[in-house]
MARGU-664517 format. One record per residue: residue number from 1; x, y, z of N, C-alpha, C in turn. Coordinates in steps of 0.001 Angstrom, whole numbers, plus 500000, padded with zeros to 6 digits. Layout:
N
[NUM [X Y Z] [X Y Z] [X Y Z]]
...
// end
This chain:
143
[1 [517969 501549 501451] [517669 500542 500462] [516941 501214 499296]]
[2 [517479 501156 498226] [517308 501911 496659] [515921 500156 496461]]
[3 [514537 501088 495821] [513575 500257 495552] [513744 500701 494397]]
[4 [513659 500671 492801] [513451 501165 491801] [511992 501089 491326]]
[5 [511159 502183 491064] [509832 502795 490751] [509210 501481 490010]]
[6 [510143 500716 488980] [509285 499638 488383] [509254 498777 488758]]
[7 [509873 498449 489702] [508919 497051 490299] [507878 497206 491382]]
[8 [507366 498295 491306] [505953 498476 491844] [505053 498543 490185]]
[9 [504204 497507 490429] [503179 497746 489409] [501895 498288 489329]]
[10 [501729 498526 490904] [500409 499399 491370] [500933 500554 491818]]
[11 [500462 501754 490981] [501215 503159 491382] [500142 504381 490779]]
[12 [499816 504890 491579] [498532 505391 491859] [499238 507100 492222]]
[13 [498139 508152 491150] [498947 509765 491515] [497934 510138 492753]]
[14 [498514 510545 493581] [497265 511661 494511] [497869 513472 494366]]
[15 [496361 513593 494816] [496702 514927 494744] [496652 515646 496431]]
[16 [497071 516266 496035] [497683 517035 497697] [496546 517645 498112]]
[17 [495594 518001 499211] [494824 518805 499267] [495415 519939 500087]]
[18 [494791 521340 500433] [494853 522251 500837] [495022 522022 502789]]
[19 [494149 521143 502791] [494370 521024 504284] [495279 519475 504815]]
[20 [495981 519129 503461] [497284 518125 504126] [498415 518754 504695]]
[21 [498502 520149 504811] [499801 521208 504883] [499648 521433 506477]]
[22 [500590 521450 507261] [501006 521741 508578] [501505 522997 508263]]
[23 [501422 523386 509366] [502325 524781 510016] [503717 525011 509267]]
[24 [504113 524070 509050] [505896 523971 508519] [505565 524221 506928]]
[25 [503994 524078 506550] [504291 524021 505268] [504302 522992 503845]]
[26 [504100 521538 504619] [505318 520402 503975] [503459 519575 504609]]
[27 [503447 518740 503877] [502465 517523 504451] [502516 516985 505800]]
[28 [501707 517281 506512] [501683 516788 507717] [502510 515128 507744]]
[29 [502687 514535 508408] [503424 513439 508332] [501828 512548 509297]]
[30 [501115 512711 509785] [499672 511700 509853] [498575 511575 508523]]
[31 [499075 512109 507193] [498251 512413 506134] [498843 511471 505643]]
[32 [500094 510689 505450] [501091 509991 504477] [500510 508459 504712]]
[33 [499477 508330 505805] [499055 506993 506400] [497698 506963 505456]]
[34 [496811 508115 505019] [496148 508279 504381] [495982 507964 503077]]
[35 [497637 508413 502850] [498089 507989 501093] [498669 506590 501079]]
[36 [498986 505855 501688] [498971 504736 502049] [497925 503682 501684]]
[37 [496903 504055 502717] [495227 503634 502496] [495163 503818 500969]]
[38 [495375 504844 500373] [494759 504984 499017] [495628 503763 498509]]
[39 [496909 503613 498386] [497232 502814 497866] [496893 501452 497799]]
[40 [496388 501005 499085] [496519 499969 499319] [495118 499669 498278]]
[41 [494153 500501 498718] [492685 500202 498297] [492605 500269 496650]]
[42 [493634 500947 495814] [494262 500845 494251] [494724 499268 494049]]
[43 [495029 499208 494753] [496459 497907 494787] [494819 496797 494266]]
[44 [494288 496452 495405] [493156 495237 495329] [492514 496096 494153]]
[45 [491737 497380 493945] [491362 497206 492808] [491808 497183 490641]]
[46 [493069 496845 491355] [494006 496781 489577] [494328 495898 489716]]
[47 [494445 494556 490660] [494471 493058 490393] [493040 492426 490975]]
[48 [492120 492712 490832] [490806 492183 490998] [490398 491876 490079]]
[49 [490536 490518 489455] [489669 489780 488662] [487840 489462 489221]]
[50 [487313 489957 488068] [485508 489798 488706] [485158 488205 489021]]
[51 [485795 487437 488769] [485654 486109 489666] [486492 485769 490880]]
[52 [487055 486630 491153] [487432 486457 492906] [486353 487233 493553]]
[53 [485423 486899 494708] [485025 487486 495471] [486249 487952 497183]]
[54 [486593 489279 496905] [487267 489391 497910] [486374 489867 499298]]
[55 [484805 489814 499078] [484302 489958 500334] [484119 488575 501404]]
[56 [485046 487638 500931] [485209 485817 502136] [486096 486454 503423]]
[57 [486279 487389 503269] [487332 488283 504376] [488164 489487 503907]]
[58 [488788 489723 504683] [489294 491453 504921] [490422 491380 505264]]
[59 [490776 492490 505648] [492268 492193 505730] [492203 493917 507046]]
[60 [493301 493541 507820] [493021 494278 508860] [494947 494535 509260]]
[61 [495192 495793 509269] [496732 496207 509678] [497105 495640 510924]]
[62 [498476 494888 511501] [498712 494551 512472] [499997 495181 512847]]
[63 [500678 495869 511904] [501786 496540 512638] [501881 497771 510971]]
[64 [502581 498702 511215] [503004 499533 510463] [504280 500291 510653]]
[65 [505344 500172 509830] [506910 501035 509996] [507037 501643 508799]]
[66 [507148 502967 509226] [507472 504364 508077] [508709 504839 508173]]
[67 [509449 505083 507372] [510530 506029 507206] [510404 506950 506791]]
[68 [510480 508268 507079] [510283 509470 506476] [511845 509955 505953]]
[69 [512011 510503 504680] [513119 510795 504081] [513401 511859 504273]]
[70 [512324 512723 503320] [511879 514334 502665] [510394 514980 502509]]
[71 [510091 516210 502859] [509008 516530 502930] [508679 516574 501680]]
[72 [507427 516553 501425] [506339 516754 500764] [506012 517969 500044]]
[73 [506016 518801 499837] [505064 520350 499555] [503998 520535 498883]]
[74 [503201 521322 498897] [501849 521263 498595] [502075 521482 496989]]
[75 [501081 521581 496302] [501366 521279 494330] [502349 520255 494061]]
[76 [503154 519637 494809] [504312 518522 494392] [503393 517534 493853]]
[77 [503933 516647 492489] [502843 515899 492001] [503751 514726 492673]]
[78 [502771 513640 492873] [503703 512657 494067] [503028 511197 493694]]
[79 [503019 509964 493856] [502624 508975 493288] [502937 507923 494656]]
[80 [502245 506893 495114] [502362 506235 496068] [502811 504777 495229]]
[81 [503270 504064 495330] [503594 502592 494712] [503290 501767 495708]]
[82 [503104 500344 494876] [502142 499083 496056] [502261 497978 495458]]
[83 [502948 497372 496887] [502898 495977 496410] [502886 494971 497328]]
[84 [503002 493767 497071] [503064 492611 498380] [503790 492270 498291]]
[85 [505073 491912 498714] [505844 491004 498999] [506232 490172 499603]]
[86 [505121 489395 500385] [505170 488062 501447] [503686 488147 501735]]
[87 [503367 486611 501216] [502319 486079 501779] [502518 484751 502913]]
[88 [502150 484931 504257] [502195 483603 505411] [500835 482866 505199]]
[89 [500564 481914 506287] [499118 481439 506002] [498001 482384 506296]]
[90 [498296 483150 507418] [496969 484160 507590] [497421 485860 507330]]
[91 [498418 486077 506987] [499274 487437 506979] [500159 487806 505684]]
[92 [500309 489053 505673] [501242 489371 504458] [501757 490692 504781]]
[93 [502775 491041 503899] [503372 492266 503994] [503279 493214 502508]]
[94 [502525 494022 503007] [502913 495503 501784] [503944 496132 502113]]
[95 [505088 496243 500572] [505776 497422 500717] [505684 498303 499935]]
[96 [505356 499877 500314] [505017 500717 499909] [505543 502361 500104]]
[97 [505346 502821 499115] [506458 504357 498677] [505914 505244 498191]]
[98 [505821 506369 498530] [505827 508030 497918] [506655 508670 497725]]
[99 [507003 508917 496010] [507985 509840 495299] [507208 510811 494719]]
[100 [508368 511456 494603] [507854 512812 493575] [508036 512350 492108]]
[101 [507348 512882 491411] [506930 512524 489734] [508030 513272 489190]]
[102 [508285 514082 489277] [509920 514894 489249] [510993 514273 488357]]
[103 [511482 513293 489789] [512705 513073 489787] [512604 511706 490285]]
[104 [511890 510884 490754] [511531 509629 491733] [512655 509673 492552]]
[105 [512562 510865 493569] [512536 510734 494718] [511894 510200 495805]]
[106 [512571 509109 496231] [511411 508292 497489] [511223 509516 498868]]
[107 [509721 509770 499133] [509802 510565 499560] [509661 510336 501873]]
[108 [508742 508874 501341] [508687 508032 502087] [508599 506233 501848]]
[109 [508716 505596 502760] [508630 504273 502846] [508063 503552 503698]]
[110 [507070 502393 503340] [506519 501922 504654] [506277 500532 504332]]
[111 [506466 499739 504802] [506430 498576 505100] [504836 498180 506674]]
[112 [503994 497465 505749] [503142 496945 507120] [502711 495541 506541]]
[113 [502364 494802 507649] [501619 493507 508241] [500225 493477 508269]]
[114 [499518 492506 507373] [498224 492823 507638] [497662 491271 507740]]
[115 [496747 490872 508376] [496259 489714 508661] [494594 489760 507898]]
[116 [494151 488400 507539] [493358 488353 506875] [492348 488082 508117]]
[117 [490838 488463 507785] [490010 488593 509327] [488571 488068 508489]]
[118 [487579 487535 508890] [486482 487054 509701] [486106 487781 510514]]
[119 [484916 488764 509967] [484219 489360 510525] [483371 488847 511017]]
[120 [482510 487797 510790] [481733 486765 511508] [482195 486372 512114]]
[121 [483453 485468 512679] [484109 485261 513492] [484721 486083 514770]]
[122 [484979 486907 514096] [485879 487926 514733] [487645 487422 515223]]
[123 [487673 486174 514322] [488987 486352 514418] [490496 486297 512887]]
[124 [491201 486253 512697] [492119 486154 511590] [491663 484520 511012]]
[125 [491973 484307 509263] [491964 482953 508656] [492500 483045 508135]]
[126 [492557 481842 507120] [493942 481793 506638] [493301 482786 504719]]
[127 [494660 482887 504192] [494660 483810 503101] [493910 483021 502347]]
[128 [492616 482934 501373] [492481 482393 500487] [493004 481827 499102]]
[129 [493022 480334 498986] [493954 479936 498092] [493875 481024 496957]]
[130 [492255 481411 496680] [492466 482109 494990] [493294 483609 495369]]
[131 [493036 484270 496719] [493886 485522 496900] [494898 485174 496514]]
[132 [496001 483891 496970] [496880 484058 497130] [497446 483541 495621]]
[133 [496366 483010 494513] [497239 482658 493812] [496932 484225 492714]]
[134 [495824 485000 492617] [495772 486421 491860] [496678 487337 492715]]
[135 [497507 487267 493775] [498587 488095 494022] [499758 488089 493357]]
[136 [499764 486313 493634] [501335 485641 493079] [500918 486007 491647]]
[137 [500457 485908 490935] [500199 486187 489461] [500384 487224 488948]]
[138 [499783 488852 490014] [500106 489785 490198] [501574 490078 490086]]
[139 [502241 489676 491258] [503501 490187 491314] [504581 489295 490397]]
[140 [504032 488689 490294] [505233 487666 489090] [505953 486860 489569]]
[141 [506018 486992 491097] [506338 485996 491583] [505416 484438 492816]]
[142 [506140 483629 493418] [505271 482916 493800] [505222 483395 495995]]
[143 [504537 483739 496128] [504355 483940 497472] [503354 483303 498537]]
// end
């Protein structure tokens, strides 16, 4: 499935460090969960309006699926993209990508589930109306 680079509007460069490189050479493939995280944590802060408080809850991973395409190499300048594309009452889905700046080559793909949580509680609630309406606003569409 061909994603095209612009309809991610959160797209964030990382840089490779010295110790993301395995034996083979190429980015370890447990580091790409890392660049992930970065994304995600870009994503909430480039649609964070200072009148949403997003500390009413959290948001906590409940499943994660990666596709790995093509390796990585160390100096490759590479860019992660982020976005949501489904909000439920207590859950949503990021889909998210690492290409090379190159050529936008997808280098990986991942799709995860994350549920919104009550830490006082200790259990999942539902998405907050204002999250859910500075996402939908975000993405341009209604979710």
């Amino acid at each position: 499935m061909e994603i095209k680079p612009e309809t991610f509007k959160a797209t964030l460069p990382v840089q490779i460090r010295f110790n993301d490189i395995d034996a083979l050479g190429h980015i370890n493939n447990n580091v790409y969960f890392s660049f992930f995280d970065l994304g995600k944590t870009n994503y909430f802060e480039v649609i964070k309006p200072a009148s949403v408080s997003w500390i009413e809850g959290m948001i906590v991973l409940a499943h994660i699926d990666v596709d790995f395409f093509s390796p990585i190499y160390y100096k490759e300048k590479i860019v992660v993209d982020t976005k949501i594309t489904k909000l439920g009452d207590k859950s949503g889905v990021f889909l998210q990508q690492i290409r090379s700046v190159k050529n936008d080559e997808v280098k990986c793909r991942c799709e995860s589930v994350f549920v919104t949580y009550d830490a006082d509680t200790q259990s999942s609630m539902r998405i907050p109306d204002v999250w859910r309406s500075v996402i939908s606003k975000y993405e341009g569409v209604e979710l």
